[in-house]
N, C-alpha and C positions, 0 to 999 in steps of 0.2 A: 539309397538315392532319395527317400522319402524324407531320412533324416533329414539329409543337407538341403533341400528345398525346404525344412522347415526353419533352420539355421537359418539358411539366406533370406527366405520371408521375415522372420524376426528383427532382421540390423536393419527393416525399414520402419518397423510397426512404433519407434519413436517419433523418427520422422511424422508418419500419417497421422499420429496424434496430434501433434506438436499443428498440422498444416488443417485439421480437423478445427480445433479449438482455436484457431486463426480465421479460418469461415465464420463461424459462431461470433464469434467478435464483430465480428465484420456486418454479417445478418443481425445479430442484439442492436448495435447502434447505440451503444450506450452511453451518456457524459459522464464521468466520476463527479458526482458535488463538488469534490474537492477541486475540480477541474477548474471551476466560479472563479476561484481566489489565485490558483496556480498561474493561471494566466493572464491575470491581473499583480501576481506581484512582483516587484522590479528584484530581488533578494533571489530568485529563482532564475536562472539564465535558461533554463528546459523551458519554462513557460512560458519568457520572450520568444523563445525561437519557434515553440509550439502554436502562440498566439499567432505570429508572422506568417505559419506554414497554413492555420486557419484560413488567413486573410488574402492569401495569397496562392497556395497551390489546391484550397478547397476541403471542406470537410472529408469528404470522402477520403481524401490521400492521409490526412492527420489521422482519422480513423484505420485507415489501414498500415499505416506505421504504428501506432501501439498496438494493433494485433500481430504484427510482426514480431514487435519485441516480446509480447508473449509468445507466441511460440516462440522464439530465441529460448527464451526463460526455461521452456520445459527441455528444450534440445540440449544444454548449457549442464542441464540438471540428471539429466538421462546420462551425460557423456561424464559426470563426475557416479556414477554409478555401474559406469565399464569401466573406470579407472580403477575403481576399486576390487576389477577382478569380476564383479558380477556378469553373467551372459544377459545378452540384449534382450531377452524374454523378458527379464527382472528390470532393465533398463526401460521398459516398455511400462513397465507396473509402475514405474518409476514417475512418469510421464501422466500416467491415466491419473494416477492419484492426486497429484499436483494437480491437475486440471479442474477436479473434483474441490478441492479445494479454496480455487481463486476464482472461478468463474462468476462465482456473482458479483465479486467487483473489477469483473476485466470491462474494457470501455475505452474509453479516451478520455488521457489524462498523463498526470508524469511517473502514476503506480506501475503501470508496466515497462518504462525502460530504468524503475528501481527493483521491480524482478528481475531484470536482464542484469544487472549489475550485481545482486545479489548471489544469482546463480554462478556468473563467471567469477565472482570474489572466492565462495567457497572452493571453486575447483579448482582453482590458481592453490589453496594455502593447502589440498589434499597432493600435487605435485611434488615429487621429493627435488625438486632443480632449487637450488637457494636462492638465483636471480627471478623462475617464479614466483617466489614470496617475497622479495623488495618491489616487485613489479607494480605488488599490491597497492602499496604506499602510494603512488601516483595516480592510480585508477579512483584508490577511492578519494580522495582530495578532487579529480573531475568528477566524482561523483557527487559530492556534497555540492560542489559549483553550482551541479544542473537538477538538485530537486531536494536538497539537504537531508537526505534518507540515509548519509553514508555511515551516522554513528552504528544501523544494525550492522556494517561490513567491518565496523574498528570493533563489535563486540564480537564477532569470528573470531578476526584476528587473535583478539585475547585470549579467548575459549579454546584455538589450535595451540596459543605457547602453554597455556596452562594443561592442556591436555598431555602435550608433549614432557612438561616436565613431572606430570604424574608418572606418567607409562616408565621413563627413562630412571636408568638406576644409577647413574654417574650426568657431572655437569660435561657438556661438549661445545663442539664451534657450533653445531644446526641447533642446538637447544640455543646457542646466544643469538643465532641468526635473529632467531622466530621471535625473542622478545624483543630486539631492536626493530623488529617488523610491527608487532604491537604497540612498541612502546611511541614509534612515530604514527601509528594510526589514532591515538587516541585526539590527539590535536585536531583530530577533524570535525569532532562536536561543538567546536567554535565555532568552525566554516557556514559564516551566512548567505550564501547564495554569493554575490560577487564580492564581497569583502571579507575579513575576518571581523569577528565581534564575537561579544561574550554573552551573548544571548540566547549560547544553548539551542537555537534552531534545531538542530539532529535529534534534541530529545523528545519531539515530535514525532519522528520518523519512530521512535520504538512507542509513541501514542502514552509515553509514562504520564504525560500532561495531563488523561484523563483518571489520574487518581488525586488531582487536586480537586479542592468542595466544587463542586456547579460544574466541572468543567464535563463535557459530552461523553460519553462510551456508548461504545456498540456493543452489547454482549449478545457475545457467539450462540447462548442457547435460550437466551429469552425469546425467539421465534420458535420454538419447540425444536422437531427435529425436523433437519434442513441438510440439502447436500453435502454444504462446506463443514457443519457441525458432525454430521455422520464420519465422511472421508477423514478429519483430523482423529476420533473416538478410533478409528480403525488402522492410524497410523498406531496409537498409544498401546490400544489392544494387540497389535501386530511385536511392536517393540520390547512390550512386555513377556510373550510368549517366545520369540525368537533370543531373545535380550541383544540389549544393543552392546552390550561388553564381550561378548563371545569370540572376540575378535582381538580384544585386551585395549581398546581406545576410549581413554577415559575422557577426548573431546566428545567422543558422540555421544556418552551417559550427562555430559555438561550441557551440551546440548540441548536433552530432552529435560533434563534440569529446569533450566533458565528459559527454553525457546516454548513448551506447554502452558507455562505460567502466564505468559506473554499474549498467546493467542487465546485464552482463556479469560484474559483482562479487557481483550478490545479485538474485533474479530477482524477489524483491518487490518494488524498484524497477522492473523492467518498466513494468506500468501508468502509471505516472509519466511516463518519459519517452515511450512510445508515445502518449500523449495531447499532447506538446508536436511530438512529430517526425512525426506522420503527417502532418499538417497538409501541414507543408514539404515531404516526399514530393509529396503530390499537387499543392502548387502547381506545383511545379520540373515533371511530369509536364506539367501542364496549360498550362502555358509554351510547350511542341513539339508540342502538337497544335490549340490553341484562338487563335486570331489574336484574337479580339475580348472581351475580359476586363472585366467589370461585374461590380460589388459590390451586394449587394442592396438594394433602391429601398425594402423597408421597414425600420424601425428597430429597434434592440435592442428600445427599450420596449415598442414593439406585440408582441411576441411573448413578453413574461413572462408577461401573464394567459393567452394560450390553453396554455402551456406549463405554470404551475401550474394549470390547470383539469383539465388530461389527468393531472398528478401524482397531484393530491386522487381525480378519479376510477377512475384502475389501485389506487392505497390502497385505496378504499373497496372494489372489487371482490373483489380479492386477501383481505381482512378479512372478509367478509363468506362469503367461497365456503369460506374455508378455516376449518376448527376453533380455537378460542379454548383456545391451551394457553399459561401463564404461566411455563412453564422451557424454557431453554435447551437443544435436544439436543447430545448429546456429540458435539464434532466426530470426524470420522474420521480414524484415524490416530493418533490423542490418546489415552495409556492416562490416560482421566479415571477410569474406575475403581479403577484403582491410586491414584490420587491421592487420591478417597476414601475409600478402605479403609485409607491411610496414614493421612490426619486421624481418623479415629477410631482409631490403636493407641495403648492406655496408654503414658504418659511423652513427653517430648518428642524430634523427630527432628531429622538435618540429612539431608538428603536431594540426593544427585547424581544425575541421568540422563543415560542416554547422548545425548541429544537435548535442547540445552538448554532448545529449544522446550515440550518435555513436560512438564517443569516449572514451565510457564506454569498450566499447573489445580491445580498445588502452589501456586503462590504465592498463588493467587484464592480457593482453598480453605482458607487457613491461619488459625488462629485461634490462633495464639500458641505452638500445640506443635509446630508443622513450621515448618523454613525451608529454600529452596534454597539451596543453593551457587553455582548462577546457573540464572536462567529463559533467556527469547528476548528478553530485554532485556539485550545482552549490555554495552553499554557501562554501566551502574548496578552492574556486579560489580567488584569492585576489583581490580587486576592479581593479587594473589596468589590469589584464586578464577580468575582465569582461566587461571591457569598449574595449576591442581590442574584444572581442567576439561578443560586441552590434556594434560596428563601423563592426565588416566583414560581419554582417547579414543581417543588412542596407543598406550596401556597400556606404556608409557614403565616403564626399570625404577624400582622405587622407587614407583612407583605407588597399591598397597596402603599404604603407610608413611604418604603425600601424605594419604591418607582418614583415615588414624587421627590423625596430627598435627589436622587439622583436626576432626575428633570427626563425622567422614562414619558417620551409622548407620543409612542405609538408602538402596536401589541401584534405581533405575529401568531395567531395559535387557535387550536380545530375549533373551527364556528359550534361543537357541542362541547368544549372543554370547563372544568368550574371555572379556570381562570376567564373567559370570556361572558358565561353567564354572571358573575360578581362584577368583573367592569359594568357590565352595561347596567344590572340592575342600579348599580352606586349613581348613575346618571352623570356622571364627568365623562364619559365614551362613550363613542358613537361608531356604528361601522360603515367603514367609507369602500370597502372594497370586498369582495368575496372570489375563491376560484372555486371550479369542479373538485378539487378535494375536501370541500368543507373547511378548511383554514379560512379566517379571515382576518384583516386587518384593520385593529378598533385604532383612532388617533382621540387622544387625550383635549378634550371640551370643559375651556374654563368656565367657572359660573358667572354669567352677565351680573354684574353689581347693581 
């Protein structure tokens, strides 16, 4: 009897996570940066429609619709790790560790319904139904629509045909399935938000943009050690002790291939691959402890209505308990104030920060007299902006010169930084603005003739 009440308490302990780290969300109140720009660009249909839910059914509700979709995210990812035969205990580990992983940038913004889409990608192409994996192909094309993230869903797709034709020891019809399934995914790295264009938008979404010179990275362990850096070390440590091949799937060792490299290069990829790799952790686990492996006896479809019933109603609650405020708070860490106080100075600016990131409320903010030299959209800057962005970071000699050639007249960056102490000393800048983080903002001062 003990057993089976411990069985039954388990098939919830995803759920409880999942509705756990949906409060949290909810209680943080956090804006992703990226949030700045997402809702400001017309290329993005998630951020139009995100922008409009701001301005119209209130922060509070925007905030608790991408806490929704994260937990979707981990339920989505839990249930692609009872597909695999794992028990709901290891589905639950499933769950915890993803959490661990994404939380410091869950918030509000269009990253969490590109976990919700990443999640259900993966678990559609683990489905042996071959209408499951064409299904694919349309899902992520509206995914690219609404937040251009979907190239990480066309590199799945790849990484399931190529896996598949490692394991398989003759060609078939599901091995030709899967690469007509990839081979139409790949077109979606065009997908610019409402149009096609070749602009590569999606290679963003895998953050590759930040191995161009100047352009922004986040790296995952330059804060030392940190939740999301530990929880991924203990995905790799786990992977490597149980092995992820134990099972003969050479997508999941491709996987940890290509999806560690990734999150190791830019920690905003994190979430991404923690939502595809945890899974595989707990199977590989659950392989040396669990002799008897059953997939669940009910079906994806039974479990969309009570799953969007619980969405509609944590919305409603979260909407209702919380104040109905129609702006956006400044996220932290962001000198959005300077940014402001930039867009109102007479005449027009070009404006660099030491953070290309910070620039992101410059670009969202601009109304024709300000532009950046590059935001946190690093690959959109053209190689000679990135190289004037690596030259003022560096403070590289010749540096000053880099700003004035390019007609650089106004500095974003920390009031004790060298770049702010050598403007000021040089006497061409002067500081017109300061916030509580010590950032300020120097504008470039001709010399009276």
């Amino acid at each position: 009897m003990g057993a089976c009440r411990g069985e039954g308490a388990s098939r919830f302990a995803s759920a409880l996570a999942a509705l756990v780290v949906a409060a949290l969300v909810v209680a943080h109140g956090l804006v992703l940066p990226g949030a700045l720009l997402q809702l400001h660009d017309q290329r993005l249909l998630g951020g139009v429609l995100l922008h409009a839910l701001v301005h119209t059914a209130g922060f509070a509700f925007a905030l608790a619709l991408c806490a929704a979709f994260t937990g979707l995210a981990l339920l989505l990812a839990s249930r692609r790790t009872r597909e695999r035969g794992a028990p709901d205990t290891f589905a639950a580990l499933t769950a915890i560790v993803i959490a661990a992983c994404l939380f410091d940038r869950a918030g509000i913004g269009l990253q969490p319904i590109a976990w919700a889409f990443t999640a259900l990608v993966a678990l559609m192409l683990e489905w042996r139904e071959r209408r499951a994996w064409y299904a694919v192909v349309p899902i992520l094309y509206a995914w690219g629509l609404i937040d251009g993230a979907a190239t990480f869903g066309a590199l799945l797709a790849v990484i399931a045909a190529a896996g598949a034709t490692i394991d398989s020891r003759q060609w078939s019809a599901r091995l030709r399935d899967r690469w007509i399934v990839a081979a139409a995914s790949i077109p979606v790295v065009f997908v610019d938000g409402t149009r096609l264009s070749a602009t590569f938008y999606g290679a963003r979404a895998l953050y590759l943009d930040g191995l161009l010179p100047g352009a922004e990275r986040l790296r995952l362990f330059t804060a030392g050690a940190h939740l999301p850096a530990i929880a991924l070390l203990t995905l790799v440590v786990l992977a490597a002790w149980y092995g992820v091949r134990r099972k003969h799937r050479a997508a999941d060792a491709l996987l940890f291939a290509i999806g560690v490299p990734l999150a190791v290069l830019d920690a905003r990829m994190l979430p991404f691959v923690a939502l595809v790799l945890a899974p595989v952790v707990a199977d590989a686990m659950a392989s040396y402890y669990v002799h008897r492996r059953t997939v669940p006896a009910a079906s994806f479809s039974t479990l969309v209505l009570p799953a969007l019933a619980a969405v509609a109603a944590f919305v409603m609650v979260v909407t209702i308990a919380e104040p109905r405020r129609f702006a956006l708070p400044d996220p932290p860490g962001a000198p959005v104030a300077l940014a402001k106080r930039l867009a109102g100075q007479p005449g027009r600016h070009r404006v660099i920060c030491a953070q290309p990131i910070w620039c992101d409320a410059v670009s969202a903010l601009a109304r024709g007299n300000v532009a950046a030299v590059m935001d946190g959209r690093g690959g959109h800057a053209t190689p000679p902006e990135r190289r004037i962005q690596a030259r003022f970071n560096a403070v590289r000699p010749g540096w000053q010169a880099a700003l004035r050639a390019a007609r650089v007249s106004a500095v974003i960056a920390p009031a004790d930084s060298p770049v702010t102490v050598l403007l000021q000393l040089s006497g061409r800048w002067r500081t017109v603005a300061t916030d509580g983080s010590h950032r300020t903002l120097l504008e470039y001062r001709r010399r009276a003739r």
